[in-house]
Each structure stands twice: as structure tokens, then as C-alpha cells.
N, C-alpha and C positions, 0 to 999 in steps of 0.2 A: 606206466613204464613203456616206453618206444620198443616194438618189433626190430627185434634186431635180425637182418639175412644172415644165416651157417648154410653148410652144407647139407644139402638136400637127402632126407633120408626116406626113401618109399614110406608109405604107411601103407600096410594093408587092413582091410576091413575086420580081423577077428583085435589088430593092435587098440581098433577102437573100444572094444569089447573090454578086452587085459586093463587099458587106460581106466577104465570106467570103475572095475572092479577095484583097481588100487585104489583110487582117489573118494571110491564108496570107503572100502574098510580102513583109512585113514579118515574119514567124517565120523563113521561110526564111532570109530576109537577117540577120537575128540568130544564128539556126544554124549558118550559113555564117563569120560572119563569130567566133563562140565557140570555131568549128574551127580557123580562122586564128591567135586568142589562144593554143590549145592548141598547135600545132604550132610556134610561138614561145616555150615553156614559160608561157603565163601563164591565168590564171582570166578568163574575159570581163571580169568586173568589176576586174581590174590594168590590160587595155585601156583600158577606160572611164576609170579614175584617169587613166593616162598621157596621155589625149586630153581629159583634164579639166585639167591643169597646162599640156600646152601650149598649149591653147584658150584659156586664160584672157586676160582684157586685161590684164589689168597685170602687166607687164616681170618683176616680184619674184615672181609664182606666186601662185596663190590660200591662201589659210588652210583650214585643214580642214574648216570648216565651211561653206568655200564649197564644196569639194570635195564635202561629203556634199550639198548642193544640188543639185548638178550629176549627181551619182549619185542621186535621189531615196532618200536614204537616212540612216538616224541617224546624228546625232555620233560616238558609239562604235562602231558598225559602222563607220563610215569611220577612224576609228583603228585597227582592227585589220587593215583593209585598208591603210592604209598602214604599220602594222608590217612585215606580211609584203612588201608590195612593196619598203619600205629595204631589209630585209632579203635578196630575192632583190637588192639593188646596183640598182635601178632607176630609185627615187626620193632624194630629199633632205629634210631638215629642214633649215630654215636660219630664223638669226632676224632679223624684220625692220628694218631698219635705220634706218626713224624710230619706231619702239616695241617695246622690246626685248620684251615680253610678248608681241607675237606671233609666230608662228609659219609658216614660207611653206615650200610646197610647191614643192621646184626637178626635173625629169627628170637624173638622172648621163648621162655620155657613155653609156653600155651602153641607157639608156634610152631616151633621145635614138633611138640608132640599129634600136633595137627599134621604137620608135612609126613610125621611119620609114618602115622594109619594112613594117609594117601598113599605116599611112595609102597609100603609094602601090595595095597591093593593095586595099583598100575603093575609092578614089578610080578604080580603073579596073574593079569590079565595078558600083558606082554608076552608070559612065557605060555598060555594058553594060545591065543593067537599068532603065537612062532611060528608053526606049521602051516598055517592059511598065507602067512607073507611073504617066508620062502619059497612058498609057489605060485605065489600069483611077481612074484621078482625074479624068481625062474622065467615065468612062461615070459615076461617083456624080453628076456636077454634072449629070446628067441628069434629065429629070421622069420 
């Protein structure tokens, strides 16, 4: 991605410190939360699909290329991700019902219940770690 010039904003040297901090406990929280994927049998990025279909707004499941959207990532890299996810019984293909051309992404029972025990463990890791990110997103909106 090309540098793009904005306006100049000072960095002073403790900003480098704050920057470090965030972008540590946002790795962390990635790391943590890739172990969780693992220890549920799935690759972080089957997580992410999973919490991509049932995220989505609309009722019938996103289309795959909403899905690669949502994963910042290519059309055919998110096809092959969700080969292997069908495949481990997680996901669905189904076709949509007002244009049969396309294609919707549905969670199976197995999936459903897999994203479940993840989202609750995030969801109370998250509210563990609220305190730590409020302040460390404090301390950036500082001069």
C-alpha cells in the first residue's frame, strides 16, 4: 500500500511506547484468541469465516465474496477456506432463493455450536481486557 502524505502530527517519544503497547495487546489478543480456534480444532482464519456467516445481516448468509470482504482477503483464498471449513462439517453452501446463481453461506448445527463456545470465551476475555484498552486508548488521545 503507497505512503500516503496527511498532515503532520508531532510524535513524541513516550507516543512510541503507547503505539507499542496497543499493537502488543492487540497481537496478544489475536494469539490468544488463534489458540482458542486451535484447541476447538480450527485454523484462526475457520473462526473468522464462522463469525463472518454469523455476523452477517442478512438472515440467508453472506456470499463468498462477501465473506472474503470480511476476512480481508481474495475470492479464491476464501473459496479454499471454505472448501476446507464444508469439509471439516462446519459450513454450508446453499443456494439463494431469489437468484439461483448465487451462492450463501449457511453455519451446520456442529458450527453453530463451535462458534458458540468460541464467541462466549472472546466475549468474556474482551470484557476482562476492557480496562487494559481503555487505557491504553486513553493514554493515545493524549497530547
Amino acid at each position: 500500500m503507497p505512503h500516503r502524505p496527511r498532515a503532520a502530527r508531532t510524535v513524541r517519544a513516550g507516543d512510541y511506547a503507547r503505539l507499542l503497547t496497543v499493537r502488543t495487546g492487540l497481537r496478544r489478543f489475536e494469539a490468544w484468541s488463534a489458540r482458542q480456534a486451535a484447541d476447538h480444532g480450527l485454523t484462526a482464519s475457520q473462526h473468522q469465516l464462522l463469525l463472518a456467516i454469523a455476523g452477517h445481516d442478512a438472515p440467508r448468509g453472506p456470499t463468498i465474496s462477501q465473506a472474503a470482504d470480511y476476512l480481508l482477503i481474495k475470492h479464491h483464498s476464501a473459496v479454499e477456506l471454505v472448501d476446507r471449513t464444508e469439509k471439516a462439517g462446519l459450513v454450508r453452501r446453499e443456494r439463494d432463493t431469489d437468484d439461483h446463481r448465487v451462492v450463501r453461506l449457511t453455519l451446520s448445527p456442529i458450527g453453530r455450536r463451535v462458534l458458540a463456545d468460541l464467541s462466549s470465551a472472546h466475549l468474556e476475555e474482551l470484557e476482562r481486557l476492557r480496562p487494559l484498552f481503555e487505557s491504553l486508548l486513553g493514554a493515545l488521545s493524549k497530547p
